[in-house]
C-alpha positions in Angstrom: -81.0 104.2 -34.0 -84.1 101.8 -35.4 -87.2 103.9 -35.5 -91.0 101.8 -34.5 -91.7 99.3 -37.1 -94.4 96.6 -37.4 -93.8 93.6 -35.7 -94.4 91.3 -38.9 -91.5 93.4 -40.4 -89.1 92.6 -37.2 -90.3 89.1 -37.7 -88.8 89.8 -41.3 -85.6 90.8 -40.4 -85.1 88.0 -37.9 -85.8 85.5 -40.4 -83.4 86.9 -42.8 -80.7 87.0 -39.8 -81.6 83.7 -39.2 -81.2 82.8 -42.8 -77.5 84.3 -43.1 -76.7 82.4 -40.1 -77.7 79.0 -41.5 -75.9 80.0 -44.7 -72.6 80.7 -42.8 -73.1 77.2 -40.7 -74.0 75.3 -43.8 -70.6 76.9 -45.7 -69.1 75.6 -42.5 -70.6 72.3 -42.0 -69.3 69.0 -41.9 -70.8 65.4 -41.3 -72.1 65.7 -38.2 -73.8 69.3 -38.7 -76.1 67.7 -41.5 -78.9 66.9 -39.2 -78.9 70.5 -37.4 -79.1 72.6 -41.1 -81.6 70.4 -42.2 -84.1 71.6 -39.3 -83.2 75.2 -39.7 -83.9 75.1 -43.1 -87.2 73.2 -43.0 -88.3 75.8 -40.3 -87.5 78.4 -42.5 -89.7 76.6 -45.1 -92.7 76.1 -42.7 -91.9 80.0 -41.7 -92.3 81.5 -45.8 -95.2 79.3 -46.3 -97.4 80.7 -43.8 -96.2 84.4 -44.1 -96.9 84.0 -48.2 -100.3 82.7 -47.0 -103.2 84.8 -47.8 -104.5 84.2 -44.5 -101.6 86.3 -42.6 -101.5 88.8 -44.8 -105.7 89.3 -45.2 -106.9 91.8 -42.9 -110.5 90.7 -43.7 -109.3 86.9 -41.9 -110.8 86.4 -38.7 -108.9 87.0 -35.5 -108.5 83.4 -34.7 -106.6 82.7 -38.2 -104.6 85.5 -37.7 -103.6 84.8 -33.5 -103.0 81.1 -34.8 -100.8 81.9 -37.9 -98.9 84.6 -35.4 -98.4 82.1 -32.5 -97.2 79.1 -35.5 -94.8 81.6 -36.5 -93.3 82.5 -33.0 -92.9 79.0 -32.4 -91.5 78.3 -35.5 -88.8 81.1 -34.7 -88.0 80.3 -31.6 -87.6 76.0 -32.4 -85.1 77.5 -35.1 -83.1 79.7 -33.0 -82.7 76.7 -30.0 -80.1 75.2 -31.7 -76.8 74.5 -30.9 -75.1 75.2 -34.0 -77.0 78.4 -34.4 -76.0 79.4 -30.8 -72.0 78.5 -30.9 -71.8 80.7 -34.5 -74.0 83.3 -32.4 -71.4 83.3 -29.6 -68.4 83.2 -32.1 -69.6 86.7 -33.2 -70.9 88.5 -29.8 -68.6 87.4 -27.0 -65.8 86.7 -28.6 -65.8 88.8 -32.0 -64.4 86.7 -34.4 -64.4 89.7 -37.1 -64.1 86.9 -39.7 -67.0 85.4 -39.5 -69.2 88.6 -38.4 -67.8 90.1 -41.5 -69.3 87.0 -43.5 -72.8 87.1 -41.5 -72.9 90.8 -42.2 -72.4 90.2 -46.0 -75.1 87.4 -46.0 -77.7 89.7 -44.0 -77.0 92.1 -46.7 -77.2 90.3 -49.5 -80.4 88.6 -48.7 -81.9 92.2 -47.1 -81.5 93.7 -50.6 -82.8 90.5 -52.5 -86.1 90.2 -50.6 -86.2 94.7 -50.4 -86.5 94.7 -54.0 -88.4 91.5 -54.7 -91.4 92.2 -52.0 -93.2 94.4 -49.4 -90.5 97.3 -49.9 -93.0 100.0 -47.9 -92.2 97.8 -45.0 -89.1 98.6 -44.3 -87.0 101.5 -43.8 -85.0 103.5 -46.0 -83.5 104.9 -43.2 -81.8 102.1 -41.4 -78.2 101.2 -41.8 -78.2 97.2 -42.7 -75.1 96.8 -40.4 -77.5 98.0 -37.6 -80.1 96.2 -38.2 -78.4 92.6 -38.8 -76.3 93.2 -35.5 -79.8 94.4 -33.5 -81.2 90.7 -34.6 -78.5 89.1 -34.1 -78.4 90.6 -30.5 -82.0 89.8 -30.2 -81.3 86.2 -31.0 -78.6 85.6 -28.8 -80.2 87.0 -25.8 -83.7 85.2 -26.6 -81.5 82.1 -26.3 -79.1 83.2 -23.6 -82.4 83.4 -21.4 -83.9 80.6 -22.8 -87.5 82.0 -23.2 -90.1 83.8 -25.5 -90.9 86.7 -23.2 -87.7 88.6 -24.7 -88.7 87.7 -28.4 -92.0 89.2 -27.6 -91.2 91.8 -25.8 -89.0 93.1 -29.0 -91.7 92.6 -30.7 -94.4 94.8 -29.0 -91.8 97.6 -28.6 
């Protein structure tokens, strides 16, 4: 079961789930899939910059900075995850359990879990948590934030 954690770490853990699924997509991509990766990936660029910022990070920022830089990265999440590509791999591993390709999502969520646990902010997360858990719960998260095509869900996973 996932214990309380800050919402900038969930914000983490989406990213990286979002991450392994553009990696599985891109292994998988052909011709006309070209156009689709290339706005994940430049979200996921706009999404690093402003979390490496100094301004997201600083608690001594003013609240404005902060709301702004939180409300650019929610958008920024949820203009990634509205994608079509994103959505029929998403699909491909909840409704109809392809164990192939959850098996390959699962390995990527790992991988890049343990990369970014050891390279930065290790207090954040959780010792505790089982990384199967944790990239199924975001991937769950994902799919319904898109299956009721709003934020409210996002957020309210969030603020929990």
């Amino acid at each position: 079961m996932m214990q309380k954690i800050k919402y900038l770490t969930k914000i983490d853990l989406i990213q990286i789930a979002i991450e392994a699924l553009y990696l599985n997509i891109l292994e998988k991509h052909d011709g006309n899939k070209l156009n689709s990766t290339k706005k994940i990936k430049t979200n996921l660029n706009y999404l690093l910059f402003i979390k490496t910022n100094k301004i997201i990070k600083n608690t001594d920022t003013s609240l404005k900075n902060y709301l702004i830089n939180t409300i650019i990265i929610l958008y920024l999440i949820y203009n990634t995850i509205n994608n079509y590509d994103l959505n029929i791999f998403i699909n491909k591993i909840i409704k109809y359990n392809y164990t192939e390709l959850k098996q390959q999502y699962l390995e990527k969520f790992k991988y890049i879990y343990h990369k970014n646990y050891l390279y930065y902010n290790h207090q954040a997360y959780c010792k505790s948590f089982n990384t199967n858990e944790m990239a199924m719960t975001n991937l769950y998260i994902i799919h319904k934030t898109i299956q009721h095509n709003t934020l409210l869900y996002f957020l309210n996973y969030l603020l929990l």
